[in-house]
C-alpha positions as CSV (number, residue, x, y, z in Angstrom):
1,X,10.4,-1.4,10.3
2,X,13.8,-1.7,12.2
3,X,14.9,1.7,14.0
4,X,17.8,2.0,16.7
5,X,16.6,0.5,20.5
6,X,15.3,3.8,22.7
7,X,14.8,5.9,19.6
8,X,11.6,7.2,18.8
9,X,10.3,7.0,14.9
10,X,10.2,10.9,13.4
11,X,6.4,11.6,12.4
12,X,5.1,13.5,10.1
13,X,1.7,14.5,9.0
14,X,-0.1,12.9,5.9
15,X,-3.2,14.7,5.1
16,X,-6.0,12.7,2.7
17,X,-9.6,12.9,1.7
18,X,-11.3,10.1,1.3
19,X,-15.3,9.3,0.7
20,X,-17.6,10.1,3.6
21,X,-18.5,6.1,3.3
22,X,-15.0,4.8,3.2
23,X,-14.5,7.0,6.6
24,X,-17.3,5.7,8.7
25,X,-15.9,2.2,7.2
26,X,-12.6,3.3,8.5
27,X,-14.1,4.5,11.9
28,X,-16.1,0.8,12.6
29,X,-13.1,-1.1,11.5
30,X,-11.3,0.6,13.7
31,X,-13.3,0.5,16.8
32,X,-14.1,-3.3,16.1
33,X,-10.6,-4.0,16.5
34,X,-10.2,-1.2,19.7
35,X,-7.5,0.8,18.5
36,X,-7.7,3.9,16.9
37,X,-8.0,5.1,13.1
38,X,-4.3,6.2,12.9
39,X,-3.2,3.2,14.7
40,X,-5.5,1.0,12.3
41,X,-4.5,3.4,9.3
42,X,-0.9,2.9,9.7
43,X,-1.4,-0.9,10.2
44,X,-3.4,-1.1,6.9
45,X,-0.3,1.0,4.8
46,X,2.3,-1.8,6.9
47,X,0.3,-4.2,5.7
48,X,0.3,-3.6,2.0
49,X,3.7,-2.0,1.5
50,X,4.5,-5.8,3.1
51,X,2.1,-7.6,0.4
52,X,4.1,-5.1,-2.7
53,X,7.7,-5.4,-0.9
54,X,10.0,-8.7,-1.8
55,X,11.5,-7.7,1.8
56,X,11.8,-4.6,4.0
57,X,15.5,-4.3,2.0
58,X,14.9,-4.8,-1.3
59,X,13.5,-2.6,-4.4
60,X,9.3,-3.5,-5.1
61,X,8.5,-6.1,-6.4
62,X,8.2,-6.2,-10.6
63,X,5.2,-5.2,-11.5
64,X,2.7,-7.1,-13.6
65,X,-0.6,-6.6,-15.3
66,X,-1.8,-9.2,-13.0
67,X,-1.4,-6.4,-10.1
68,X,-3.0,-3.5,-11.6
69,X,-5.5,-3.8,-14.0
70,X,-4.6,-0.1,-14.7
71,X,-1.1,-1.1,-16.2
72,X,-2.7,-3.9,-18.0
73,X,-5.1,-2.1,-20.0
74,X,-2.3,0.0,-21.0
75,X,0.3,-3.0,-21.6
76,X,-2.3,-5.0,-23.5
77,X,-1.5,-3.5,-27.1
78,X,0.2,-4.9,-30.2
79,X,2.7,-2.2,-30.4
80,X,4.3,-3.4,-26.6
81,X,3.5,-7.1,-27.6
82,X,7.1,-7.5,-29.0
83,X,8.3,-7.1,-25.4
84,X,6.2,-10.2,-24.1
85,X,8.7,-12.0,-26.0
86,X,12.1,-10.7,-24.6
């Protein structure tokens, strides 16, 4: 993420729960690399908004059943097979 030189980012506050497992995951993945969980936490959502992004300027990348297997249980029906072949 670009921001002006000498400008600090604007913070704000995201509030999640999450299992009692996944934390302590959090916690020793965290300490393993020696930084802290925000610091890991926001390098983990960088990370993945990077993987779904075509670029840090463009719309997200089209979606396909390949990326959630959500979608594709839900696209995989005869009624939206006619738009496989548009």
């Amino acid at each position: 993420m670009t921001r002006a030189v000498g400008r600090p980012a604007k913070r704000i506050r995201l509030s999640i729960e999450i299992d009692l497992d996944l934390h302590h995951q959090l916690i020793q993945a965290a300490t393993l690399d020696d930084i802290t969980v925000i610091l890991y936490v926001e390098q983990a959502i960088q990370a993945r908004l990077q993987r779904d992004m075509i670029d840090s300027n463009s719309e997200p990348a089209t979606l396909t059943a390949g990326m959630d297997p959500v979608l594709a249980e839900l696209w995989d029906n005869d009624e939206d097979a006619v738009y496989d072949r548009l």
